[in-house]
C-alpha positions in Angstrom: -88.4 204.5 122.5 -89.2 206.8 125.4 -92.2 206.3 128.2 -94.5 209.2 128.3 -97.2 210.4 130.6 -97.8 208.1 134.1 -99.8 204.8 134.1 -100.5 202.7 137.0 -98.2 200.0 136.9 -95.4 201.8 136.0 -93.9 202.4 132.1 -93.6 199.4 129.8 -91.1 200.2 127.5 -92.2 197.1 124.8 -95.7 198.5 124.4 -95.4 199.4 121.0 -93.9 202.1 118.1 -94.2 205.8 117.9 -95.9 207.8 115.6 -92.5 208.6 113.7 -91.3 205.0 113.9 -94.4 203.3 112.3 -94.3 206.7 109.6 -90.2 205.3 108.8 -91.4 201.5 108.8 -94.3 202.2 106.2 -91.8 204.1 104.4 -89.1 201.5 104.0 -91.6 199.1 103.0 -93.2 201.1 100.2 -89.2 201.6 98.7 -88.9 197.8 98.9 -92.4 197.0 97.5 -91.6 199.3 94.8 -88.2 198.0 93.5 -89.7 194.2 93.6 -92.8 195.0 91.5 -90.5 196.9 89.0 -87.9 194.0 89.3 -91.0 192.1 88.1 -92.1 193.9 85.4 -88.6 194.0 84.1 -88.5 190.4 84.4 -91.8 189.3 82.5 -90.6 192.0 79.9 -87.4 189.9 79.2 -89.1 187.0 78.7 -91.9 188.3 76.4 -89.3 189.7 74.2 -87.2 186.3 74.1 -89.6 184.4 72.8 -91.1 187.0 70.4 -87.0 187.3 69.1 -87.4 183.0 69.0 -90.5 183.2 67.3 -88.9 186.0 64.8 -85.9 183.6 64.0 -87.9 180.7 63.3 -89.9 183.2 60.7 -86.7 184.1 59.1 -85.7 181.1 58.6 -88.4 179.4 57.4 -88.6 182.5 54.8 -84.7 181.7 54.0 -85.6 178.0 53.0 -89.2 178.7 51.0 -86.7 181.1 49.1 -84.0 178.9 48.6 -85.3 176.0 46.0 -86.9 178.7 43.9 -85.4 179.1 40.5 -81.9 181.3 41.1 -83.4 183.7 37.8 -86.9 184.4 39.5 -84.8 185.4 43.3 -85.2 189.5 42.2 -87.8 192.1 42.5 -90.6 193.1 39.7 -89.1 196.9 40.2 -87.1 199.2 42.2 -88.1 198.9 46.3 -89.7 201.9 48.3 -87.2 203.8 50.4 -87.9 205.4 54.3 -87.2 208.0 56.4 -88.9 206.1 59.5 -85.7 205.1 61.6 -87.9 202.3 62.5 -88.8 200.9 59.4 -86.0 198.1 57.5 -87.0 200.2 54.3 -84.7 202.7 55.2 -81.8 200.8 54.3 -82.8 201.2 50.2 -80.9 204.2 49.0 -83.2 206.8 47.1 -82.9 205.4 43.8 -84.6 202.1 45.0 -81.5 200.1 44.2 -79.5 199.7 46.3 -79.5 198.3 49.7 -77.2 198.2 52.9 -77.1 194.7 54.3 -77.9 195.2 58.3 -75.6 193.7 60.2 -72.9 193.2 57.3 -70.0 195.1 57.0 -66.8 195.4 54.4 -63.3 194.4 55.4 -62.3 198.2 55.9 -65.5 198.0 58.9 -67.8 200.4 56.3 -71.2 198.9 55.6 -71.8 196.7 53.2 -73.9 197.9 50.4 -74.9 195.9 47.3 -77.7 196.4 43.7 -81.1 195.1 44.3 -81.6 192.4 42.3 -84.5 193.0 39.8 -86.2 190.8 37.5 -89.3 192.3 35.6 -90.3 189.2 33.9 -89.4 186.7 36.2 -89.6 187.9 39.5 -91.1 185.3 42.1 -90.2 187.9 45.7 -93.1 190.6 46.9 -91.8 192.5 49.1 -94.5 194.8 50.8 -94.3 193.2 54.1 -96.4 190.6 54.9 -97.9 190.5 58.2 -97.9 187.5 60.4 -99.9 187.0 64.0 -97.7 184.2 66.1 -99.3 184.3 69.7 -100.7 187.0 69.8 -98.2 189.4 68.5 -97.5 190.7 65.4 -95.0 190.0 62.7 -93.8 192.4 59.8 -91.9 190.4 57.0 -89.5 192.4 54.6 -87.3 190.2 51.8 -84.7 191.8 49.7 -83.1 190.4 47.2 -79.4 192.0 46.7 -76.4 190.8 44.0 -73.4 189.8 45.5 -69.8 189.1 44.8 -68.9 187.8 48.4 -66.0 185.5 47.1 -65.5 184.3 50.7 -68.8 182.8 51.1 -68.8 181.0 47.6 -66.7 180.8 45.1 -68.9 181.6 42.3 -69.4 185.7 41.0 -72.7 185.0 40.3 -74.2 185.3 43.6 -77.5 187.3 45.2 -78.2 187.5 49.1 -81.6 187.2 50.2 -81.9 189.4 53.8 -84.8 189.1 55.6 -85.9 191.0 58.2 -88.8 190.5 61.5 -90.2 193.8 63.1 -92.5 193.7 65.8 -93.9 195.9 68.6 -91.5 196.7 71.3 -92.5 197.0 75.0 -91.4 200.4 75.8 -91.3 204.3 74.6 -87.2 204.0 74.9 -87.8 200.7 72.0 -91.3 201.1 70.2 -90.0 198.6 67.4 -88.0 195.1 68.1 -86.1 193.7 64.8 -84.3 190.7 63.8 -82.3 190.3 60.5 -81.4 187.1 58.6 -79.5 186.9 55.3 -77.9 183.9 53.4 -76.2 183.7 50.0 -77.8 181.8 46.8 -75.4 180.5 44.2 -76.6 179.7 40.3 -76.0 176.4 40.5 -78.0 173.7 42.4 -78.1 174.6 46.0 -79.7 172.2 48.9 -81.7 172.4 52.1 -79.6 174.1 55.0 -81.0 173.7 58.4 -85.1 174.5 58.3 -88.3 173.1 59.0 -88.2 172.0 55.1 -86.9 169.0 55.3 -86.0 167.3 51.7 -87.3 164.5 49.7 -86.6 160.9 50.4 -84.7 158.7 48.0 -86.8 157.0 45.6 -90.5 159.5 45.7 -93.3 158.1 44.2 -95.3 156.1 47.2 -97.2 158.5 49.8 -94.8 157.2 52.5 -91.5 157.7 50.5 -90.8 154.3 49.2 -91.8 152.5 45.7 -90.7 153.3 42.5 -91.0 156.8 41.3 -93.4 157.9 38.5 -93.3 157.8 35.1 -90.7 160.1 33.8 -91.4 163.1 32.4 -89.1 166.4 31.4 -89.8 169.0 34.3 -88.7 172.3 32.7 -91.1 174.5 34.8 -92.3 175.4 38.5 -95.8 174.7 39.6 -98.4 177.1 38.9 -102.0 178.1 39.6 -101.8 176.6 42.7 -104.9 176.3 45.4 -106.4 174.8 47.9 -109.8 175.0 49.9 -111.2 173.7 53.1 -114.1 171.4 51.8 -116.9 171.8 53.8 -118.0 169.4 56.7 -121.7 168.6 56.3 -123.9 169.9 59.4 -121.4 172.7 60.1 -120.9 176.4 58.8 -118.6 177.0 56.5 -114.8 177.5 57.9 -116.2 175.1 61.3 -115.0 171.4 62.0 -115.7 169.1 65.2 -113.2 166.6 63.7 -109.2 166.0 64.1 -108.7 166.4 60.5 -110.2 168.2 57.2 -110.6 167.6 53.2 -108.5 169.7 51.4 -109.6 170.3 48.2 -106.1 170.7 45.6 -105.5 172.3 42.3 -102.1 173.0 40.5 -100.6 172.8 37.1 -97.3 171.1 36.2 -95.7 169.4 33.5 -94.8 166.3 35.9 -97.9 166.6 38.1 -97.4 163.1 39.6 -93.8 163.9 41.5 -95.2 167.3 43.4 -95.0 167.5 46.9 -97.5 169.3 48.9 -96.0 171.1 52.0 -99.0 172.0 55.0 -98.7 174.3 57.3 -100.9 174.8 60.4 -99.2 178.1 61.6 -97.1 179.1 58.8 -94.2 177.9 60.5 -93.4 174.3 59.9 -94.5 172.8 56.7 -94.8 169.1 56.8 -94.0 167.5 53.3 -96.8 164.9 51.7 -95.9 162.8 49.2 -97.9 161.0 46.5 -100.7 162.9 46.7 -100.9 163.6 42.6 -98.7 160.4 41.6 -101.9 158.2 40.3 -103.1 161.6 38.7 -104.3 160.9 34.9 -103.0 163.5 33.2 -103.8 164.2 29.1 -102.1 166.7 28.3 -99.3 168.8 29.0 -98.8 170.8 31.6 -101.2 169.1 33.3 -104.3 171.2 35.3 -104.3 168.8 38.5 -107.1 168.4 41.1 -107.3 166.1 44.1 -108.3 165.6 47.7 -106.2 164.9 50.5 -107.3 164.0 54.5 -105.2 166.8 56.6 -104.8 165.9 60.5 -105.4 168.6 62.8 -103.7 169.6 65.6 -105.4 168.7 68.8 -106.2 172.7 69.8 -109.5 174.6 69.9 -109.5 177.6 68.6 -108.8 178.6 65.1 -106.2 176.7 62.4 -104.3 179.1 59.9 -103.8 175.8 56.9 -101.6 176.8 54.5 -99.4 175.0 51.7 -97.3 175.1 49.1 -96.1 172.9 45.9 -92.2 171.6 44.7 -91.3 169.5 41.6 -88.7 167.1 41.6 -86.6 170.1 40.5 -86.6 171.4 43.6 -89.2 174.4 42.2 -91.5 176.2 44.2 -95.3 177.0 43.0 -95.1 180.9 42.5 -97.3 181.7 44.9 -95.5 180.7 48.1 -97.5 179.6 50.2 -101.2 179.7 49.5 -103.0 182.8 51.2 -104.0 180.6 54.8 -107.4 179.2 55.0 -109.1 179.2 58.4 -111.0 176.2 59.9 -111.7 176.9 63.7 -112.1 173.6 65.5 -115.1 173.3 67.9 -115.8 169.5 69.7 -117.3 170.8 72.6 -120.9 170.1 72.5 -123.7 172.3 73.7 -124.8 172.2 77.1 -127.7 170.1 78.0 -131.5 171.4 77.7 -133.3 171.6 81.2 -137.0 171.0 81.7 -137.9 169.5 78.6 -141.4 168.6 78.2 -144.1 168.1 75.9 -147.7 169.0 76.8 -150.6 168.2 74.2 -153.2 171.1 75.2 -155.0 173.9 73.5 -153.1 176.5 72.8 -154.2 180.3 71.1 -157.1 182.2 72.1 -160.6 182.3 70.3 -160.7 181.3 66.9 -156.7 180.9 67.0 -156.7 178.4 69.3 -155.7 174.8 68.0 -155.4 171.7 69.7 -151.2 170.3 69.4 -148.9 169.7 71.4 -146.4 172.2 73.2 -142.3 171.8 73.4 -140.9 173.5 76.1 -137.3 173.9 77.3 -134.4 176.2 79.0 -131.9 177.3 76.8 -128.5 175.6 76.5 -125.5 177.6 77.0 -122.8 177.4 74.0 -120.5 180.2 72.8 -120.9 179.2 68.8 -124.3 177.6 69.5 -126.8 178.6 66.4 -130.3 177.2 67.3 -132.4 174.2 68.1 -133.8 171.6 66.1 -137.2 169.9 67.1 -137.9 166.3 65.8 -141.0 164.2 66.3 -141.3 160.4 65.1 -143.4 157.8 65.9 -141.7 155.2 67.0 -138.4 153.6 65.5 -135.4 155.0 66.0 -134.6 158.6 65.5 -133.5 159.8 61.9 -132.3 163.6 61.5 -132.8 163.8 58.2 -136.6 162.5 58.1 -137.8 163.3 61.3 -136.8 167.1 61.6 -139.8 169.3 62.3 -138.9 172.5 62.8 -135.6 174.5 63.2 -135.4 177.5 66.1 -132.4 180.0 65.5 -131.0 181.3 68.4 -131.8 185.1 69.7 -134.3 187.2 70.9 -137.4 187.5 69.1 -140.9 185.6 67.1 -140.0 182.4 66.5 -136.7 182.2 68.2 -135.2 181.3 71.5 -132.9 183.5 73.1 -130.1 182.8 76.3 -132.2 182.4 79.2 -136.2 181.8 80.3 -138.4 179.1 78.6 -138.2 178.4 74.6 -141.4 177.0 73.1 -142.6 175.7 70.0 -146.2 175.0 68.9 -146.7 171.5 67.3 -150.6 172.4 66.1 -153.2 169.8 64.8 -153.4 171.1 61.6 -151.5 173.5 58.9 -148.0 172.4 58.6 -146.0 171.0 56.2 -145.4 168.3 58.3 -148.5 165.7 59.1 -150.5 166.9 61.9 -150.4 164.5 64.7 -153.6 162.2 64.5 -155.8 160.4 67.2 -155.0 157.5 68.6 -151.3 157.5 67.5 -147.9 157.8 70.1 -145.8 160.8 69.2 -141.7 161.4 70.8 -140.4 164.7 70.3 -136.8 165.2 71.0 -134.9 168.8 70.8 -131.8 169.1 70.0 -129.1 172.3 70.2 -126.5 172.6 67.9 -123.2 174.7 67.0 -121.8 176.0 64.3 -119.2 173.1 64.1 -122.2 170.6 63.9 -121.8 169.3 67.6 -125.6 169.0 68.6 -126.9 167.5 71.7 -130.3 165.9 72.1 -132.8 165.9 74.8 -134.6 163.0 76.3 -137.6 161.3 73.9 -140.9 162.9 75.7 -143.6 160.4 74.3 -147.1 162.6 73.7 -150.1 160.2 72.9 -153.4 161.5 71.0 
């Protein structure tokens, strides 16, 4: 660094950078700062695609097992599949009669690919496969199943084989890969063939009891699957329908079977892992056969705000699905958050109305509460006792903007008047404690302070 110009006291050659050396240090510093944020990127991009790729295996697998107890005749499609020209789309592995099918992935022992007849079953086909679309934090999931016949000797010694293949698509994170995809594929004999490593785990020795143990039920000759199978959130009193503030919900059961009282009910709370439940039809009177089954049955929750995707399925003792597998989800969204507390609230008795409107009553003022599901305010008045919802509910104030409503911020007010209600009117000489209360649409409510109003 060079000294230019005179100063008084000589030339300090530490005094600082040139124009062209700060210009090169900013420089340098960009190129760094550059490299590390893209390093970054790059970073967070591997991760989001690992666990989308984890959460696609765990799919797949989960598929592989539902499929693998079902009858080995209903494991085909009801016709020929749809074929594609998107490279991105599995479909374009169907040849362009529909029926045939190269296995991704799987190749023949001269290294060509392996291609093999789609199995279809017109009558007894159990497998959809337009792709079913799953949402798994935040992103999501495309599920294709095909159903191909096999001769793979090596696998199992048996030529009467089909391969089930599924396969995950999801969004990629980048022009260069606009689709991700994961394949799975396992071969189904004829014979009986058990539980491989899933979430499904299988039946205890001995059934019958809802824990496993006891006896098991009467017998009975199971010679088909479960059908007509359903199930329904029952509704929680005080909340809107599809709304809980409990840990766990009534599920309300229906399925038909010809041994109704050994089914197992598999829930789901994220179409993932399916917990089996045992016992839940084994004291079920049936009078006929196949039996048309209903029952209850207490489901825990998991401890998560938010919404709950339930789902479930049914399996006999034969190790038969119900044909719909699993029931379309119901969603419960789970609110225990109560609303916020009222402030300023305050009964006046007064006069209230101008000329020949006015009446004499009392006033119910408040400020709003603040709640994202909240759905309005309920305004009781008792005289004295303790406070019953049911009996002592004057009037009901939805939440918004408007007559008669109360909206997100200034002061709410309701007109108790003297006369012309269905309620009483308040009376001389008699106490009166009004108390407001805001509630939610999962039937949380919170209640104000009595205010005690004497006439």
């Amino acid at each position: 660094m060079s000294c230019r110009g005179l100063h008084h006291g000589g030339c300090d050659d530490a005094g600082g950078f040139s124009i062209i050396e700060s210009v090169v240090a900013i420089s340098l510093f960009a190129i760094v700062a550059t490299a590390l944020a893209a390093a970054a990127g790059s970073a967070l991009g591997l991760v989001t695609t690992s666990n989308s790729r984890q959460t696609a295996t765990q799919i797949a697998v989960q598929q592989i097992e539902q499929l693998r107890s079902r009858s080995f005749s209903a494991l085909g499609h009801s016709t020929a599949l749809p074929t594609s020209n998107d490279p991105n789309s599995p479909d374009r592995g169907v040849d362009s009669t529909g029926t045939k099918y190269t296995i991704p992935g799987k190749t023949k022992a001269d290294g060509s690919a392996l291609v093999e007849n789609i199995s279809i079953e017109p009558t007894r086909s159990t497998v959809h496969h337009p792709p079913q679309p799953l949402i798994r934090g935040g992103t999501s999931f495309e599920v294709y199943t095909y159903i191909t016949e096999t001769d793979d000797a090596s696998t199992v010694q048996n030529p009467d084989l089909k391969r089930a293949t599924i396969v995950i698509t999801w969004a990629g994170n980048s022009d260069a890969v606009p689709v991700n995809s994961f394949s799975l594929s396992s071969v189904f004999s004829s014979g009986s063939v058990g539980f491989g490593a899933g979430s499904i785990p299988p039946p205890p020795a001995g059934g019958g009891g809802g824990d496993g143990s006891g006896p098991p039920p009467a017998a009975c000759v199971d010679l088909v699957a479960p059908s007509n199978a359903t199930m329904a959130i029952a509704a929680q009193a005080d909340a809107d329908a599809g709304w809980t503030n409990s840990s766990s919900i009534t599920l309300a059961l229906g399925v038909t079977d010809d041994c109704v009282q050994s089914l197992e009910v598999h829930i789901s709370d994220d179409g993932l892992a399916f917990v089996p439940v045992r016992g839940a039809f084994s004291s079920y009177p049936c009078t006929a056969i196949p039996c048309v089954a209903s029952t209850s049955l207490s489901h825990p929750l998991p401890a998560v705000e938010g919404p709950h995707s339930v789902q479930l399925f049914y399996k006999d003792a034969a190790g038969r699905f119900s044909p719909t597998v699993p029931t379309p989800p119901a969603v419960v969204k789970v609110d225990s958050i109560f609303p916020t507390a009222m402030a300023n609230v305050r009964a006046v008795k007064g006069t209230y109305g101008n000329g020949s409107n006015a009446v004499l009553g009392v006033g119910i003022f408040w400020n709003p509460s603040s709640d994202v599901n909240l759905v309005g305010y309920h305004i009781y008045r008792r005289v004295g006792g303790v406070l019953s919802k049911s009996q002592d509910l004057l009037q009901t104030i939805p939440f918004g903007n408007g007559n008669g409503k109360c909206g997100s911020s200034g002061t709410c007010t309701y007109i108790d008047p003297s006369g012309g209600q269905a309620q009483p009117a308040p009376q001389s000489g008699t106490e009166y404690i009004y108390v407001v209360g805001a509630y939610d649409r999962a039937g949380n409510e919170t209640l104000s302070d009595p205010q005690t109003v004497s006439f």
